[in-house]
N, C-alpha and C positions, 0 to 999 in steps of 0.2 A: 130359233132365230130364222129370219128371213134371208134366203138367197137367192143371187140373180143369176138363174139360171134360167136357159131357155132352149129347149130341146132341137135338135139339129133338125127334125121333121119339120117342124116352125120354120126354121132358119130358110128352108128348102121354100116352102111357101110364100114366106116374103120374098123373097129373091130369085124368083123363079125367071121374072122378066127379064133379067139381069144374062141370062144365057144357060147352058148345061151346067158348067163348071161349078159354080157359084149355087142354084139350085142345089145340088148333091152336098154343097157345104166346104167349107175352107178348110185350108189344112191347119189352122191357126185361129184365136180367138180375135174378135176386134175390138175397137170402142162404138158406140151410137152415140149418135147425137140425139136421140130423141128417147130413151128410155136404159133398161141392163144392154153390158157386153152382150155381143153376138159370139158363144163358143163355138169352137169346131166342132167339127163332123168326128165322130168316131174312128181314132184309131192307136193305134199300139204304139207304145215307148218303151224301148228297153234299159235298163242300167242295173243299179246293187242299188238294192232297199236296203233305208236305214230309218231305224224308230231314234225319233230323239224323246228320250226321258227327261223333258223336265218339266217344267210350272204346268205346260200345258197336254204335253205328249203329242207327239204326230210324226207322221211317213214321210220319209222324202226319197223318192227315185231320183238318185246321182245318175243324170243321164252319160250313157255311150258318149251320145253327138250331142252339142246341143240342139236345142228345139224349138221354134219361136221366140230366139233371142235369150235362151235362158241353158243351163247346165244343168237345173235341177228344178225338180216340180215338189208340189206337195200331192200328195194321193190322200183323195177320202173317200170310205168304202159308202156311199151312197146306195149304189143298186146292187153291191159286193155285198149278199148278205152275211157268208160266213167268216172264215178266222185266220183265211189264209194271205191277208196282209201280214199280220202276226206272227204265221208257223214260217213263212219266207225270209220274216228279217234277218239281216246280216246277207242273203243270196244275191245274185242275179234271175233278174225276173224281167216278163214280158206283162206290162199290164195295157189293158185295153177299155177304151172310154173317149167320152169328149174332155176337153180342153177348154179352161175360162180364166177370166183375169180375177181374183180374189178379191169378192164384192165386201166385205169386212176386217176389222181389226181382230175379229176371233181367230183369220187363219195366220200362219206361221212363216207363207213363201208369198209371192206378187201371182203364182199363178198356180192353177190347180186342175188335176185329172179326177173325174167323176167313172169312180172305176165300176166297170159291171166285169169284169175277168181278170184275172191274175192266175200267170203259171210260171214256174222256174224254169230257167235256163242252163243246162248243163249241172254238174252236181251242184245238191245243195242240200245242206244239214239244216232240218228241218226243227225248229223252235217249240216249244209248250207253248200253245194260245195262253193269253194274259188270264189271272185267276177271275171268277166270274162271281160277286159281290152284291150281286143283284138283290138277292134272297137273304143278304145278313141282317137280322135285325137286332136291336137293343136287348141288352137282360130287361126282364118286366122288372125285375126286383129294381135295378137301378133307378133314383129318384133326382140324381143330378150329377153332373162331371164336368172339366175340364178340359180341354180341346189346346192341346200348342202344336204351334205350326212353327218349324225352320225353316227359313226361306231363304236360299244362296242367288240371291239376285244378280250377279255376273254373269255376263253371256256362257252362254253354253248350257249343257244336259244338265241340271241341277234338279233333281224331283224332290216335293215339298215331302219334307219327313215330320208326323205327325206322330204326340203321344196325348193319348185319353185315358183320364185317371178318375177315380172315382173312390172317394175317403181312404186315398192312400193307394188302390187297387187298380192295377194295368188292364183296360178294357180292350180286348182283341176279340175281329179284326178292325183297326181304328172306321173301315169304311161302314161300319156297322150306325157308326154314332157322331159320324164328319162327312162334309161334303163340302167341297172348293169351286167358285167358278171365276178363272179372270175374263174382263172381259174386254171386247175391241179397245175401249178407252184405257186399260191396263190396268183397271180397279178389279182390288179381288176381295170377295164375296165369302165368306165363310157360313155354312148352312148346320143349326142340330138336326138329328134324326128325327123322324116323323112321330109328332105326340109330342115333341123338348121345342122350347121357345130359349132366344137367348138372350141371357139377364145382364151379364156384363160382359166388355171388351177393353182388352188392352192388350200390350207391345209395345215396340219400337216406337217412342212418339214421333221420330221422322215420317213416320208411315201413315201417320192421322190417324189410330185405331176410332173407329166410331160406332154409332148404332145404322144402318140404315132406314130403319122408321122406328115405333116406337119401342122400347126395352119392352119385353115379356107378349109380345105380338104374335100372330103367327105370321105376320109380314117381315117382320123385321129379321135384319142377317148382320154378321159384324161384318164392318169396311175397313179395306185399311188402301192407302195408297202407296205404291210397293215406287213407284216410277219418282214422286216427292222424295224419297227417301233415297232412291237412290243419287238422284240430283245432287243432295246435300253430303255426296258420299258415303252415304249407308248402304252396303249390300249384302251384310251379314245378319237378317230381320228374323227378331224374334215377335211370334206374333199371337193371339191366341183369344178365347171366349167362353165362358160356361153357360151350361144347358143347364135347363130344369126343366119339370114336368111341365107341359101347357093345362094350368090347371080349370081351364075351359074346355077340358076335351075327355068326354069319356073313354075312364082307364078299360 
C-alpha cells in the first residue's frame, strides 16, 4: 500500500523561505492543500506500549502528555527494523520518529509515528518477539482443506481464530495454509497458500461471503463484508473457504 509520507528533509526544503524554525520542521504534522500531510520533524514520545490483538494487530503508545491533540498514537516500525516494538509491550518506552496524520483506512489511530528507535523506560519485563511464520509451508501430500475463520466483530482486542482441516485432519500452523487481509474500506480478504486456489466460500450470509474474481484463479480470494453484518447486528461471524491444488501450477 501506498503512503503519504514525506520525509522532514523535504519538509525543511520546502519551507525554508518560511524562516529557521519551520525549515528544521514542526513539532507537529499538518494538512496541505496541495498534495500529503506535511509530518514532523523527528522526535521522541514517551508513554506504555500496548499491542492490541485483534482483526488487524497494532501499537499504540498511551501517551504521558498528550501530543498534537491526541493521548495516544499508533507506532509503525517503518525504519525500526528489529522486534523491539514486540519484546517492549506491556512497558514504558521512549520511541523516536516523525509524526503524520493516517493517510488510510488500513491504520488503526488518526495519527502515526514512523519509528527508527525504541528503548524502555525504567524497568521493564521484557516479552517473546511474535512467532515468525514466514518459512511455514503446506504438507506437499495435502491436496485440499478447509479454512474457518471466527470473527468477534465487537469493538475491542478480538484476534480471528482460525481452524484448517483437511479429510478430517487438524493442519498446523494454520499460517501455513491461511492468510487474512482487511482492508481500509473494512472488506476482508481471505488468501490459500501458495500452489491452492480457492474453490468455494461461505458463512455468515450477513457478511456477503463471495468470490472475489473468478472460483479456482490464482486471482481470486474469498470476500466477505464483516461491517454489512455487523450493521444488521451480526458480530458473532462465522466465516470460511476451501483450497485446492491450482492445477495449473507445477506440483
Amino acid at each position: 500500500m501506498r503512503f503519504g509520507f514525506v520525509s522532514s528533509g523535504f519538509c525543511a526544503l520546502v519551507f525554508v523561505s518560511f524562516g529557521t524554525a519551520q525549515a528544521f520542521g514542526q513539532e507537529c504534522p499538518r494538512e496541505s492543500s496541495t498534495g500529503p500531510s506535511i509530518p514532523s520533524r523527528a522526535r521522541s514520545l514517551e508513554g506504555q506500549l500496548i499491542f492490541h490483538n485483534d482483526i488487524r494487530g497494532w501499537f499504540e503508545l498511551r501517551l504521558d502528555r498528550p501530543q498534537c491533540g491526541n493521548n495516544s498514537i499508533q507506532l509503525v516500525p517503518f525504519k525500526e527494523k528489529g522486534n523491539a516494538l514486540e519484546e517492549f509491550r506491556g512497558c514504558r518506552i521512549r520511541s523516536t520518529g516523525t509524526i503524520d496524520f493516517s493517510p488510510t483506512g488500513y491504520y488503526s489511530a488518526n495519527v502515526f509515528q514512523d519509528v527508527a528507535k525504541v528503548e524502555s523506560i525504567g524497568k521493564c519485563m521484557m516479552q517473546p518477539p511474535f512467532p515468525d511464520y514466514s518459512g511455514a509451508k503446506p504438507d506437499k501430500h495435502v491436496r485440499a482443506y478447509t479454512v474457518d475463520m471466527h470473527i468477534d466483530y465487537r469493538p475491542g482486542d478480538h484476534p480471528v481464530e482460525f481452524q484448517v482441516e483437511s479429510a478430517g485432519r487438524k493442519l498446523k500452523p494454520w499460517q501455513a495454509y491461511a492468510s487474512y487481509l482487511l482492508t481500509g474500506g473494512y472488506v476482508l480478504y481471505g488468501n490459500c497458500a501458495e500452489g491452492f486456489v480457492v474453490d468455494t466460500v461461505f458463512g455468515t450470509p450477513a457478511a456477503r461471503p463471495t468470490h472475489f474474481d473468478e472460483p479456482r484463479t490464482p486471482d481470486d480470494m474469498a470476500a466477505f463484508d464483516p461491517e454489512s453484518a455487523a450493521a444488521a447486528g451480526k458480530t458473532d461471524l462465522r466465516l470460511g473457504y476451501t483450497c485446492i491444488r491450482d492445477q495449473h501450477q507445477k506440483q
